[in-house]
C-alpha positions as CSV (number, residue, x, y, z in Angstrom):
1,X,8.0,-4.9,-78.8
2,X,6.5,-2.1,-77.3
3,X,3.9,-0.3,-79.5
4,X,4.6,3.3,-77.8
5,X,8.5,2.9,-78.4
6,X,7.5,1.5,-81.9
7,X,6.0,4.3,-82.6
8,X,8.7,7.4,-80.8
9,X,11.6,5.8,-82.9
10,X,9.6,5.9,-85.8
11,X,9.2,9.4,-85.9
12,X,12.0,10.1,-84.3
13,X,13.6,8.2,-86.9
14,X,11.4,10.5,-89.8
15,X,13.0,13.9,-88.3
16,X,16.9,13.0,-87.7
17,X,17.3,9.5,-90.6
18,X,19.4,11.9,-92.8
19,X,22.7,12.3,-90.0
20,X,22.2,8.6,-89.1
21,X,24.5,6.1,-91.2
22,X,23.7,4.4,-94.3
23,X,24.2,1.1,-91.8
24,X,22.1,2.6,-88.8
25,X,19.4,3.9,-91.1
26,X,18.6,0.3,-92.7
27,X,19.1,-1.4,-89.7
28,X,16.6,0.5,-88.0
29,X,14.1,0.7,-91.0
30,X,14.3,-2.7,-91.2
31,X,13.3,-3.6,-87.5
32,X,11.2,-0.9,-86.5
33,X,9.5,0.1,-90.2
34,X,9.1,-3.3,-91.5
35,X,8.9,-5.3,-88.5
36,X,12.0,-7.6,-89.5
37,X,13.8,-9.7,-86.5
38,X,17.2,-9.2,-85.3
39,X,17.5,-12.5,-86.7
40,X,16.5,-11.4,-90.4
41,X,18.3,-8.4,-90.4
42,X,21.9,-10.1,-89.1
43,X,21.0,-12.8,-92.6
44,X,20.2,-10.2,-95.0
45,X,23.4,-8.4,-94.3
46,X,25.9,-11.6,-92.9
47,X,26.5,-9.9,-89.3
48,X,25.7,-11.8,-85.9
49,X,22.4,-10.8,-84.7
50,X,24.1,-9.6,-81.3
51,X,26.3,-6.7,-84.1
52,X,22.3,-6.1,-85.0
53,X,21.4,-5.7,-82.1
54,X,24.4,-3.3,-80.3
55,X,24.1,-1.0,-83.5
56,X,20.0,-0.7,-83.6
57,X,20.2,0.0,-79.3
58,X,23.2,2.4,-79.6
59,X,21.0,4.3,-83.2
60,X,18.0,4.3,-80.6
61,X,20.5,6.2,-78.4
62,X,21.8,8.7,-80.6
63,X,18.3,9.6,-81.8
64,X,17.3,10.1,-78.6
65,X,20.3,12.7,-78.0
66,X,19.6,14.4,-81.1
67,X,15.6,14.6,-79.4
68,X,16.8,16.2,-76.6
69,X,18.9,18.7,-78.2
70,X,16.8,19.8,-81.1
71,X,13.1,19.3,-80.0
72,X,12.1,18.6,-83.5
73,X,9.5,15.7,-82.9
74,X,8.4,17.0,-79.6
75,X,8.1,20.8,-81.2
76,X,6.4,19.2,-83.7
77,X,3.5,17.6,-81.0
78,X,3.3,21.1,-79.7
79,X,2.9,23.0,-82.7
80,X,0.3,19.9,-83.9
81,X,-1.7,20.8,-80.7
82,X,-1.8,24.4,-80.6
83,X,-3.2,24.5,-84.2
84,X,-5.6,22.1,-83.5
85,X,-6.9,24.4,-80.2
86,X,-6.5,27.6,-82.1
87,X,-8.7,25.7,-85.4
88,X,-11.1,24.5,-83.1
89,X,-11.5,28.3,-81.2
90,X,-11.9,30.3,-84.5
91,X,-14.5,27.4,-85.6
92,X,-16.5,28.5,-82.5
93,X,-16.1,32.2,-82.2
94,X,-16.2,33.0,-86.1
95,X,-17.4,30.2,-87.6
96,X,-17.9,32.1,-91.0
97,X,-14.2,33.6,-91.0
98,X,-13.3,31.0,-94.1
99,X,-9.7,32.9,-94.5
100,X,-8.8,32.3,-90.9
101,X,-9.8,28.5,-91.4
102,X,-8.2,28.2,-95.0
103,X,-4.7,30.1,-93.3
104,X,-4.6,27.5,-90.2
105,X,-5.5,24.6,-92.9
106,X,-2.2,25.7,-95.0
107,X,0.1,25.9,-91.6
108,X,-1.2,23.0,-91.0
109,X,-0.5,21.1,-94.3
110,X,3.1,22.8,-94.2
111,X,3.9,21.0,-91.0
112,X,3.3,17.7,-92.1
């Protein structure tokens, strides 16, 4: 499996898990969190491993769609990177200016 796609659905999977399914949400924990095979995920819950499949490809789907409609993950990037440029300018134009640091620390820590 590809590591870049490993990691997108992850996080993909961390902003929109809650309007998923209680099936799709397992199902794709299971194969993309714990690196479990179609295979051991049609066992543990008695399906064929094609069912796995069809449901995990059609989850990847809708939380792509939900991606493209909210921007919650890729907002998220954006906001991740413009706090690190504006951290990293105040560090070298006031580099004594504690509060401005401590305040860009705290939005920091907020978004994650």
């Amino acid at each position: 499996m590809e590591l870049n796609k490993t990691n997108r659905m992850n996080a993909l999977f961390e902003f929109y898990s809650t309007l998923l399914t209680e099936k799709q949400m397992n199902y794709m924990e299971l194969y993309y969190a714990d690196d479990f095979s179609l295979g051991e995920i049609a066992e543990e819950y008695d399906v064929s491993r094609q069912a796995v499949y069809d449901n995990i490809r059609r989850t990847e789907k809708i939380l792509e769609d939900y991606e493209r409609k909210l921007h919650l993950y890729s907002n998220y990037v954006v906001r991740g990177e413009l706090l690190d440029h504006i951290k990293h300018h105040v560090s070298q134009t006031y580099p004594d200016d504690q509060t401005i640091i401590k305040a860009l620390d705290a939005i920091q820590e907020i978004e994650e």
